[in-house]
N, C-alpha and C positions, 0 to 999 in steps of 0.2 A: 878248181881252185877253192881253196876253205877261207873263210873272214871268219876271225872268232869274235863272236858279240859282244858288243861295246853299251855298256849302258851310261847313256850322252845324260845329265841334268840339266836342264835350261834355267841358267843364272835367272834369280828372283830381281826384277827388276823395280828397282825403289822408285815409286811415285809419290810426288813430294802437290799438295798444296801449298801454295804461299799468300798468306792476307796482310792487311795491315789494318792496327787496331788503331783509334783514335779513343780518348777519352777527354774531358774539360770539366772543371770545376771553377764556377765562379765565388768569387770573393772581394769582402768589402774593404775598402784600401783603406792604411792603418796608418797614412800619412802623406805628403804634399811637398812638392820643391818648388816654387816659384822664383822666376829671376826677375827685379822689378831694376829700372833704371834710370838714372839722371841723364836728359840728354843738356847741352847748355851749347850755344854760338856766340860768340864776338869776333872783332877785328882784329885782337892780338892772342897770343895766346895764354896770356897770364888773363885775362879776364874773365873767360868763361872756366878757367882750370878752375880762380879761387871759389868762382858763384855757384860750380858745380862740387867743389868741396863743402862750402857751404850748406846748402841744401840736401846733400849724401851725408853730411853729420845729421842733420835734422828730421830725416828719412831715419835713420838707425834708431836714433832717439825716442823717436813717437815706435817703435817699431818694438824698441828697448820695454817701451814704458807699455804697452801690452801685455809683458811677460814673458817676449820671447828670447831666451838663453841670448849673449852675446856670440856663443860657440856654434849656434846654430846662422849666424850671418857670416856669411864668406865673399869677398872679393870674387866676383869672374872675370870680369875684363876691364883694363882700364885703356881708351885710347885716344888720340888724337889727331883731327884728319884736316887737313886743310879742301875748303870748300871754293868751286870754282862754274862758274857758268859761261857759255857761250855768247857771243855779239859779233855777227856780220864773219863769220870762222874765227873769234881770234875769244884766245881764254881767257875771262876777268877775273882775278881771285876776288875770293867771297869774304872768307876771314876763316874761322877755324871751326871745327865741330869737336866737344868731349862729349863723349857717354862712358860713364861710369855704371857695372852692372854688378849688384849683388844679387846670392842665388841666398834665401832665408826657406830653411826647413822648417813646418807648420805641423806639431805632431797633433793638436785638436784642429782636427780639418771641418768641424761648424764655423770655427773663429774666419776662416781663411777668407769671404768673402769684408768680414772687418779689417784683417789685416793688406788686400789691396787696397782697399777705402780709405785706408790710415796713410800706407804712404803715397797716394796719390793727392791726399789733403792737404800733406808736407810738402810738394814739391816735385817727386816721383812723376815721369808722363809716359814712361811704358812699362807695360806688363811684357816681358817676352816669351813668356810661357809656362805652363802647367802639367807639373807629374806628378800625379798620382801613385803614391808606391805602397807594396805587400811588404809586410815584415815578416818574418818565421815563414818562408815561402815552402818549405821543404813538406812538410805535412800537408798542403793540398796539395804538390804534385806527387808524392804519391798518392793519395786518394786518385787523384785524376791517373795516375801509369797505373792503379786497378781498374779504373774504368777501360782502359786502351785493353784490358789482356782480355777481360771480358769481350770485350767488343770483336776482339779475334777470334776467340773461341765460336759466338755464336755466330761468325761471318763463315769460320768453314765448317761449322754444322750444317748450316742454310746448305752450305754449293756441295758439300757430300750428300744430303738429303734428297737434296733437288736431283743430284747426277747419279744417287742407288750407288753411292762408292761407299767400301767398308771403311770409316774413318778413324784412326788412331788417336781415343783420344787426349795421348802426352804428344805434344809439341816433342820434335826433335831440333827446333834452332828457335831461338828468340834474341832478338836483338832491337836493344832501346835506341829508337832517333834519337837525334841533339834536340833537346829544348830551348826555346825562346826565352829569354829572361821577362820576366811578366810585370812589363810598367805598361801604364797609359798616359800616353800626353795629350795632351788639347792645347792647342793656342787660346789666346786670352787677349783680348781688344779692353782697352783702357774705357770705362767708364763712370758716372757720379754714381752718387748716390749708395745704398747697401750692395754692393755684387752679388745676386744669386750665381752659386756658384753648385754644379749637380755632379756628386761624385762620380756616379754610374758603379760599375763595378769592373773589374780586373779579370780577365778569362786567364785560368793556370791549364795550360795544354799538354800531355801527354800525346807520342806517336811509338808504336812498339810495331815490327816488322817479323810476324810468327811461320813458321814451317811446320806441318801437319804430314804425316804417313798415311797412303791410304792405297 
């Protein structure tokens, strides 16, 4: 019996590294959102509304007379909660609670430890918190998504050098993770006197997911 010769190629079989690059660039925050608030209690509820209306004009005003924009104070929450405590299982009412919260954007954030000082001296007795925020964010992340591509690069150099693999070096797949939007918040405890207040700095995160031939 004859077989006439077949010449078989053995399909080239694509091996693929895959890393994943990270990159970060820090940066100094170009502005401040702080929510500062009137809390007030009485027995009815028209009393503490008016002493906390009151006092929320007086907060603005000193807050005004700073220099800070009226366009930059915004209403956040306005409410009113009836307060009640317990005796022997049975509910006492208390009388009412308002808190009235404004959120005021600080774009000279040296000022920012004057301006809770300001309206805590008004009247103001909670700070409810602090963010720090980047303006024009787009130019350190990509500085930082150049650090992420580097950072792939020399991670599958490393593991082809290390493993003697021939390594291709164009990327056949790249694909950018989702970025985190780049605020910092700190809570903020109500205190006298000048508030040292330490910006720190803002980390802008790149993550890119690369494929390498080898």
């Amino acid at each position: 019996m004859y077989y006439a010769q077949v010449n078989q190629q053995v399909p080239h079989l694509s091996r693929v590294i895959t890393v994943t690059g990270n990159g970060q660039v820090m940066a100094t925050p170009s502005s401040v959102q702080i929510q500062i608030e009137v809390q007030t209690q009485g027995n009815n509820v028209q009393g503490p509304q008016q002493e906390n209306a009151r006092i929320m004009n007086q907060v603005i005003q000193s807050l005004v007379a700073l220099g800070i924009p009226r366009e930059q104070i915004q209403t956040a929450s306005y409410t009113v909660t009836p307060q009640y405590h317990f005796e022997e299982g049975k509910q006492i009412f208390n009388g009412y609670e308002v808190v009235n919260a404004i959120t005021v954007n600080v774009s000279n954030i040296d000022n920012l430890g004057l301006v809770i000082d300001t309206a805590i001296e008004n009247g103001a007795n909670r700070i409810a918190n602090i963010q720090f925020k980047l303006d024009h964010t787009d130019a350190y992340y990509q500085q930082a998504l150049n650090f992420a591509l580097q950072n792939a690069q020399l991670k599958a150099k490393t593991i082809a050098e290390t493993m003697h693999l021939p390594l291709q070096p164009l990327p056949i797949e790249i694909v950018e993770e989702q970025a985190n939007t780049p605020i910092l918040y700190r809570s903020m405890a109500v205190s006298s006197g000048v508030t040292p207040i330490e910006q720190g700095q803002i980390a802008i995160d790149a993550t890119v997911r690369v494929k390498f031939q080898y």
